[in-house]
Structures are given as structure tokens and as C-alpha cells.
N, C-alpha and C positions, 0 to 999 in steps of 0.2 A: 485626673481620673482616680475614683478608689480604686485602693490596690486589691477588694476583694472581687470588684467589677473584672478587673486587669488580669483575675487569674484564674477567673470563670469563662473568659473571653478566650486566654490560653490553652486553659486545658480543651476545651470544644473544639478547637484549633487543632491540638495535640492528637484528640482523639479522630476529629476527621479525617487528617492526614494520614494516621495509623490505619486505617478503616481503609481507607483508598487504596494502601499500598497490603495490607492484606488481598481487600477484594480481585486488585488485578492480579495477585501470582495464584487467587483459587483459580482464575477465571484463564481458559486454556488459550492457545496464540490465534491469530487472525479473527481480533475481535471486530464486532462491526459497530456504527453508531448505536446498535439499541443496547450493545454491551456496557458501551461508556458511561451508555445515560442510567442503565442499571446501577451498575458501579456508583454514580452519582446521587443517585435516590438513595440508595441503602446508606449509603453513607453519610449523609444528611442525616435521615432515619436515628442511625445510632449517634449523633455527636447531638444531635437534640435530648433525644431521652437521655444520655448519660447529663447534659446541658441541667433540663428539667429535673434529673433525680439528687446534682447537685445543689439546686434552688432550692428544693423543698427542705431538703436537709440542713441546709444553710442558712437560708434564708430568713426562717422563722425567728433566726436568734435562737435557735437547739430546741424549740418547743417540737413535739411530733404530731400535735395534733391540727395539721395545717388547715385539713381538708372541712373542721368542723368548727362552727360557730360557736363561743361560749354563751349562750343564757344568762341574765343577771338573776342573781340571787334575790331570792326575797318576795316577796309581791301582796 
């Protein structure tokens, strides 16, 4: 496995875990199943987009211009 895979796959990991154990000490006592699944979704939620906002920045090889197609020169 690359190790940049290995520590894109960690930190999302990292982060959802964190996310998890935030969301249940917001979240008051005698929670019910739709609490859990809350908790779950948001969670998710944020360890994606932090996931994705790693990609783009990495991914590119440090270019920032991910989102845009370059034109060939000349014509």
C-alpha cells in the first residue's frame, strides 16, 4: 500500500473517531437510536470533507488549480 494512501486512510480515521467522541459528550445522556445515527451521519460528514479537502490539496502534486481544465496553447 502507498504510504500516502496509508495516511490519508489514518487521518479520516483519526478524524472520525475525534468527531464521534466530540459529538457524544455535546450530545446530553439518554440518547435514543436517532441520536446514534445522528452522531453517525455528522460524522461521516466531517471525516469526508476533511478526507476530500486533503485530496485536493495533495493530490494534485501541490498544483491548486484542481477544479480547472488547462487549454492548449496555440491554435
Amino acid at each position: 500500500m502507498d504510504k500516502r494512501i496509508a495516511t490519508l486512510a489514518g487521518a479520516a480515521l483519526a478524524v472520525f473517531g475525534a468527531s464521534v467522541i466530540i459529538l457524544l459528550k455535546l450530545l446530553p445522556d439518554r440518547r435514543t437510536e436517532a441520536d446514534y445515527l445522528i452522531i453517525g451521519s455528522v460524522a461521516t460528514l466531517i471525516a469526508l470533507a476533511v478526507l476530500f479537502a486533503m485530496l485536493t490539496l495533495t493530490g494534485s502534486g501541490g498544483k491548486r488549480d484542481v477544479f480547472f481544465k488547462r487549454r492548449p496553447k496555440g491554435g
